[in-house]
C-alpha positions as CSV (number, residue, x, y, z in Angstrom):
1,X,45.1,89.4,52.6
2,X,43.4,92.9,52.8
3,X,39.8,91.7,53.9
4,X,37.6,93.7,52.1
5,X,39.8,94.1,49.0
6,X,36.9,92.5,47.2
7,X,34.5,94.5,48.7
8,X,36.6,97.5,47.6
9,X,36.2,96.8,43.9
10,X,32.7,96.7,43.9
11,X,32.4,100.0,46.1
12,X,35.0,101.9,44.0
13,X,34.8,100.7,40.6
14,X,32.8,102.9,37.7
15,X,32.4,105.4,40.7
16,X,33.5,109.0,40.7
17,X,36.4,109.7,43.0
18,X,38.0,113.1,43.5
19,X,41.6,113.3,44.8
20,X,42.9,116.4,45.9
21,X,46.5,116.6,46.1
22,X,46.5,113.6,43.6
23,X,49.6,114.9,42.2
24,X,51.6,114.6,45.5
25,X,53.2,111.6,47.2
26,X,50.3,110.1,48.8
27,X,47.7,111.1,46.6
28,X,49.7,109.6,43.5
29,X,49.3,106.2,45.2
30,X,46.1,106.9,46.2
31,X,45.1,107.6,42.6
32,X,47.2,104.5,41.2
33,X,45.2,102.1,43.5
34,X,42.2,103.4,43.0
35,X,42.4,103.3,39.2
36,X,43.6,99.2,39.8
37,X,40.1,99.0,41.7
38,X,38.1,100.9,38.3
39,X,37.0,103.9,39.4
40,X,36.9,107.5,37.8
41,X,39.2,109.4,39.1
42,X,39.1,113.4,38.8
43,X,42.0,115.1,40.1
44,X,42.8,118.5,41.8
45,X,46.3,119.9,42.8
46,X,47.4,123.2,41.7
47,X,50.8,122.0,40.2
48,X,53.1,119.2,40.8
49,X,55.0,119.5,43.8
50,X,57.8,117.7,42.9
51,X,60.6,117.2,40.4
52,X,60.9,114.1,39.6
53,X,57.2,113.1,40.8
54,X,55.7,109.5,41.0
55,X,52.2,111.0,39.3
56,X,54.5,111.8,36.0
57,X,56.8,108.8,36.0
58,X,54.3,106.6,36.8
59,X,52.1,107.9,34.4
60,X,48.6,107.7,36.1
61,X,48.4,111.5,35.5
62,X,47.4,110.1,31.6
63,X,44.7,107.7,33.1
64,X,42.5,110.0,34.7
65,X,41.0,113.6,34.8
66,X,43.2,115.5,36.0
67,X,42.2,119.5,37.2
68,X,44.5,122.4,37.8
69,X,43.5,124.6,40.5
70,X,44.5,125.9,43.9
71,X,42.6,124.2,46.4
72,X,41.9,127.8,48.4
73,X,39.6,129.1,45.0
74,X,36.6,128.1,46.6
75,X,34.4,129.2,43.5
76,X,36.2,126.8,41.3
77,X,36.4,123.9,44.1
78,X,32.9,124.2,44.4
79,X,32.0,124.2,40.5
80,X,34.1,121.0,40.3
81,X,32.6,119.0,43.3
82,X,29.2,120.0,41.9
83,X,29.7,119.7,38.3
84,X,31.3,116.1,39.0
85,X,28.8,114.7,41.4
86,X,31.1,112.3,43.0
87,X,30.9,109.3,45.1
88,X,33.5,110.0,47.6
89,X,36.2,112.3,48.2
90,X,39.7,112.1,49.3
91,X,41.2,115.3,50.5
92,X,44.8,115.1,50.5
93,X,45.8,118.9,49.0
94,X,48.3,120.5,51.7
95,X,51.2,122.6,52.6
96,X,52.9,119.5,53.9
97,X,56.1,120.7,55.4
98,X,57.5,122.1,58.7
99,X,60.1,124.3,57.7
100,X,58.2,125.8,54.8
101,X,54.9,126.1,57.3
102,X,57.8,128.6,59.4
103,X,58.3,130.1,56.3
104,X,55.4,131.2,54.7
105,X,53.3,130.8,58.0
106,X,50.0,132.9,55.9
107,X,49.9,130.4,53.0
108,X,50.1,127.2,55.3
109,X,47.4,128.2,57.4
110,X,45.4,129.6,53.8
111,X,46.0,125.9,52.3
112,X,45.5,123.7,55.6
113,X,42.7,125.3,56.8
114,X,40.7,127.4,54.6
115,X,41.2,124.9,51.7
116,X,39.9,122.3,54.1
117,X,37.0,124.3,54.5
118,X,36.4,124.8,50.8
119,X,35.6,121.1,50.5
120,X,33.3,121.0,53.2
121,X,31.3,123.8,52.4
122,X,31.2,122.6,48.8
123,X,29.5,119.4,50.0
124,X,26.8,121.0,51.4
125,X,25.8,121.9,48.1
126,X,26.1,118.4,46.8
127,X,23.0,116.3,46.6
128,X,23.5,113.0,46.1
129,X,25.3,110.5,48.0
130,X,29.0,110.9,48.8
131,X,31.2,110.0,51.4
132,X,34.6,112.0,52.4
133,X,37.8,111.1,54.0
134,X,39.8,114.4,54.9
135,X,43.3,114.0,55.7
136,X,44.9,115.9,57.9
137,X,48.8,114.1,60.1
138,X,49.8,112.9,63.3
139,X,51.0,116.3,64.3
140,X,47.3,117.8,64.9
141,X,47.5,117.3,68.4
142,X,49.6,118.8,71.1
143,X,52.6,116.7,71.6
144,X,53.8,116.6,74.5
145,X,56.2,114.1,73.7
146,X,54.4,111.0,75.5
147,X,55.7,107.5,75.3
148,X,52.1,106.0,74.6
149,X,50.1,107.1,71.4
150,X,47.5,109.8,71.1
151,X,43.9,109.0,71.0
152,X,41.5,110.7,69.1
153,X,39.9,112.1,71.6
154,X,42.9,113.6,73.1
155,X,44.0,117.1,72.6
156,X,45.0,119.2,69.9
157,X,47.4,121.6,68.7
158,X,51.0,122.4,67.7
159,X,53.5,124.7,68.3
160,X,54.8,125.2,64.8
161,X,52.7,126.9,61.7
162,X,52.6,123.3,60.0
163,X,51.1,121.2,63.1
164,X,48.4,123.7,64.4
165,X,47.0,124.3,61.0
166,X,46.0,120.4,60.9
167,X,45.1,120.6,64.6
168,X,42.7,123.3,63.4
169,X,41.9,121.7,60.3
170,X,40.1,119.0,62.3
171,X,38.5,121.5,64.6
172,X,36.9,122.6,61.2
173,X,35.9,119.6,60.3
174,X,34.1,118.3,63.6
175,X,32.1,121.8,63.6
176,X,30.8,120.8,59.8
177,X,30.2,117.6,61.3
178,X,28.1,118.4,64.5
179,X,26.5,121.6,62.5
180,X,25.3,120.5,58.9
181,X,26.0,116.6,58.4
182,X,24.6,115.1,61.0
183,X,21.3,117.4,61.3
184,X,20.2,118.3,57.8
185,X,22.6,116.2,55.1
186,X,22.2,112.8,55.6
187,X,23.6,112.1,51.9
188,X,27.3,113.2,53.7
189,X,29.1,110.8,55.2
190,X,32.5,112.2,56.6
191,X,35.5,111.5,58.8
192,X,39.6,113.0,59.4
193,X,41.9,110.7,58.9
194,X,45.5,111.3,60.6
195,X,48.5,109.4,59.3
196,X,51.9,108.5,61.0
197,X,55.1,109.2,59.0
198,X,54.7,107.7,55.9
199,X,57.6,106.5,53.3
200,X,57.4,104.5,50.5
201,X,59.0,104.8,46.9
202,X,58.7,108.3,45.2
203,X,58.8,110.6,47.6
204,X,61.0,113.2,46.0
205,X,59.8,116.5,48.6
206,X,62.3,118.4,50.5
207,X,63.0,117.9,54.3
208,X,62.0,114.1,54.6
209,X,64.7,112.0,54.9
210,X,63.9,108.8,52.8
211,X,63.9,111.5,49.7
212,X,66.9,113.1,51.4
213,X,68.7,109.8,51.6
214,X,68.2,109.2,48.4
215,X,69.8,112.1,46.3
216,X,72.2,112.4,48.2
217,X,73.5,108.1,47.1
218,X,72.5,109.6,43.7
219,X,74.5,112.5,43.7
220,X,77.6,111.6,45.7
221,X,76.5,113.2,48.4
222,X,77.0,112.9,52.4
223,X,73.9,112.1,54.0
224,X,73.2,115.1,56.8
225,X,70.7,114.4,59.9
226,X,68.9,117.2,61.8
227,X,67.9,115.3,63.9
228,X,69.4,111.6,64.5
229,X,67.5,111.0,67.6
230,X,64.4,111.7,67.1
231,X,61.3,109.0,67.4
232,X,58.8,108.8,64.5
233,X,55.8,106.0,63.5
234,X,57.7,104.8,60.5
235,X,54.8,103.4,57.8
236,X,54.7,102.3,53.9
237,X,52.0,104.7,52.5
238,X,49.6,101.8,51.7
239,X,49.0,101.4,55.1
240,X,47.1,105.0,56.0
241,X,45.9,104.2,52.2
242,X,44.6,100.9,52.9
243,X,42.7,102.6,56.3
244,X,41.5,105.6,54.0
245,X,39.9,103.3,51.3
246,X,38.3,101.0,54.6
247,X,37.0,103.9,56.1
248,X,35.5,105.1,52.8
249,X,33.9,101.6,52.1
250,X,32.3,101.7,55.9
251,X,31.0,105.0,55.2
252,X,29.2,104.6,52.1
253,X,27.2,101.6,53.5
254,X,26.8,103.3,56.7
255,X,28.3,100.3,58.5
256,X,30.0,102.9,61.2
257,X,28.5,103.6,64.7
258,X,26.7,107.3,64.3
259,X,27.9,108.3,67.2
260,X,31.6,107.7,66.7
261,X,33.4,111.1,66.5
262,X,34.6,111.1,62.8
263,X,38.4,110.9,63.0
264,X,40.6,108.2,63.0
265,X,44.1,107.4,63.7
266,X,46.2,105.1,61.4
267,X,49.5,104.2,62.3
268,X,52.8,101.7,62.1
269,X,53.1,99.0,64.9
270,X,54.4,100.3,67.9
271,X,57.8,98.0,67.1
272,X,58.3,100.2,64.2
273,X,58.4,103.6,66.2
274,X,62.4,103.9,65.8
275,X,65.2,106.9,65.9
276,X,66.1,108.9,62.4
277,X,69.5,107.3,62.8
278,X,68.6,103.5,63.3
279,X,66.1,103.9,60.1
280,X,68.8,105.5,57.8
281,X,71.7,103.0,58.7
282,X,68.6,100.0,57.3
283,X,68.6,102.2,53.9
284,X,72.3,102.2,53.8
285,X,72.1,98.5,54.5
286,X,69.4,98.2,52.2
287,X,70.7,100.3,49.4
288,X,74.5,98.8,50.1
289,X,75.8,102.2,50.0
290,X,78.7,103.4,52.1
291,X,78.3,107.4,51.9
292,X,78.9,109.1,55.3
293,X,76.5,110.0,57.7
294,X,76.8,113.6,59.0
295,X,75.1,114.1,62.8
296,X,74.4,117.9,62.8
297,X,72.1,119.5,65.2
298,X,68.8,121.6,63.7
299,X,68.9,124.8,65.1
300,X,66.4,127.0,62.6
301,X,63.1,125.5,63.8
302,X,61.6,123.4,66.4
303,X,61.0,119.5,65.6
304,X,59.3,117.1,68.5
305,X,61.3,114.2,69.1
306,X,58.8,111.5,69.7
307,X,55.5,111.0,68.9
308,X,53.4,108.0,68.0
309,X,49.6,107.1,67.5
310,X,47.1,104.8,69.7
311,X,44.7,103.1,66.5
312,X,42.7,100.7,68.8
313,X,40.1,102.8,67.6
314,X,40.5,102.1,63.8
315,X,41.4,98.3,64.9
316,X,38.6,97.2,66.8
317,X,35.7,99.4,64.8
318,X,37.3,99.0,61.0
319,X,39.3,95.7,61.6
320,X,42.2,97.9,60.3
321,X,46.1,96.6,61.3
322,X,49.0,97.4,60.1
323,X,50.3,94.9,57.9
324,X,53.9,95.6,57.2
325,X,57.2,95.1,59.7
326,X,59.7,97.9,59.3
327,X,62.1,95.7,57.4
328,X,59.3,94.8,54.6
329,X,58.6,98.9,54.6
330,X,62.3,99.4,53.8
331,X,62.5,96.7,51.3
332,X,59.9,98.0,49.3
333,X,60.6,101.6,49.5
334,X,64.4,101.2,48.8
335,X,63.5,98.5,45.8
336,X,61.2,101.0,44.5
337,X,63.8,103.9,43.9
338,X,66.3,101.2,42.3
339,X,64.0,101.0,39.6
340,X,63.9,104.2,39.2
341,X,67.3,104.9,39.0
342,X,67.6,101.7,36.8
343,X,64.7,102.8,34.0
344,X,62.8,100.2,34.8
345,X,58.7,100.5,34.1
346,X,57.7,102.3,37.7
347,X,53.6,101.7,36.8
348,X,54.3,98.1,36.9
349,X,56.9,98.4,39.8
350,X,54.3,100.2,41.5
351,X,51.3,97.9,40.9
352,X,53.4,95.3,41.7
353,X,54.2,96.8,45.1
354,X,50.2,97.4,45.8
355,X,49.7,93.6,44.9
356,X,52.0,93.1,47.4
357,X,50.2,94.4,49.7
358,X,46.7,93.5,49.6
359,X,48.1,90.0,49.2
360,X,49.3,90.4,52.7
């Protein structure tokens, strides 16, 4: 069982939370769990990203306030964070993918970095008390294709448009760290999260290959791999989310060491760092599909094949672990899309699922 579940509920419930992104993958089960746990939730995305998306079918978008806007206005970020007051802040709002971060390199680095800065500067108008958990991925630093995880401390950086933006991303974030929060606004508490590839039901975007998997069973379809042999740090969402919600708890009673540097790796067990190929032939197992798996080589962009996360960090100063093995994680993510494609009630499905969880 999640240790401080308890101790979650009475940080989160009646406060104000803002989600940005809340309308993505993450950020709808973000927004789910915290509504379970009470608390106000005001949402920014600047549309919904997906079609079909877990924030509609789920219907948490009809539980909560939900905002419109484009996370680079910084004039209306700012009037919401101020006219809202809130308790904490999640920031999850991104241009999330690789090839489209190749493809419209100007808005990927507009989103991922200057919208990252819009939130901070915002804060340093805010007042009262708030505490906020910036997301940025496991591709911030330069991979160099290691066998052993990356630290937080070790280097970052990217090759592609997608991966330096969040490498930069948290550069921006330490500087507002070092230079405003931790001389003149004690009433911020804040930290950069980084994530390792994360699945879980209703993840409907382009280029991942759970959601790719998926239509394809739906439609008939062969299932085609870019890139079989690849390595990734395979993790249910509620993991990172269960790290996010930890940190934010330790922030807002200032139970964290000051001088910690603010970011913090969350990641799968290392058993659960496995090829593209092995994870999709579980899903077919899973799904009990026999559609034919098409091995064809990417040759339009670049894409590392291996990269994992050290979290001793997170471990040893949050008590954070990783709860799930890889065969509950595909369980739960293929059992989730069933009952989707059945018509089943996805809020309870995906309540359910977060029960689950914390029960673990």
């Amino acid at each position: 069982m999640i240790e401080n579940n308890k101790n979650f509920k009475k940080d989160f419930k009646n406060k104000k939370v803002i989600i940005t992104g809340h309308t993505g993958f993450k950020g709808s089960w973000l927004s789910i769990w915290l509504n379970d746990l009470g608390a106000k939730i005001i949402g920014i995305s600047k549309d919904i990203p997906t079609q079909p998306s877990i924030a509609e079918s789920s219907g948490i978008l009809n539980k909560i306030t939900d905002y419109r806007e484009n996370i680079n206005e910084f004039n209306k970020i700012s009037e919401i964070i101020h006219d809202t007051q809130p308790d904490f802040i999640f920031h999850l709002a991104a241009q999330p993918l690789v090839r489209k971060s190749y493809e419209d390199p100007i808005e990927t680095w507009r989103t991922n970095l200057i919208g990252s800065i819009n939130i901070l500067e915002s804060l340093k108008k805010l007042k009262k008390k708030c505490s906020c958990v910036m997301i940025t991925s496991d591709k911030c630093y330069d991979n160099q294709e290691w066998y052993w995880g990356y630290k937080e401390t070790d280097r970052l950086g990217g090759t592609d448009p997608y991966s330096a933006s969040k490498g930069s991303a948290e550069i921006a974030i330490r500087s507002y760290n070092e230079s405003y929060f931790k001389k003149n606004f004690s009433n911020i508490s804040i930290a950069s999260v980084r994530a390792g590839n994360v699945i879980g039901g209703g993840d409907w975007a382009a280029d991942r290959i759970i959601p790719d998997c998926i239509r394809s069973w739906a439609e008939g379809n062969e299932i085609i791999l870019r890139n079989p042999n690849a390595t990734r740090p395979w993790q249910h969402v509620l993991e990172p989310l269960s790290g996010y919600l930890l940190l934010g708890h330790k922030l807002i009673n200032k139970k964290l060491k000051s001088n910690l540097i603010p970011s913090w790796n969350f990641g799968p067990h290392k058993r659960n760092c496995k090829k593209v190929k092995f994870i999709v032939q579980l899903l077919v197992s899973e799904w009990g599909n026999k559609q034919k798996i098409i091995f064809k080589k990417n040759k339009d962009f670049h894409e590392s094949k291996f990269l994992s996360l050290n979290c001793n960090k997170a471990k040893k100063e949050l008590q954070w672990k990783p709860r799930l093995n890889l065969s509950e994680t595909i369980n739960l993510t293929v059992n989730w899309y069933k009952h989707y494609f059945n018509q089943n009630n996805l809020d309870s499905i995906t309540n359910n699922q977060i029960e689950f969880f914390t029960d673990k």
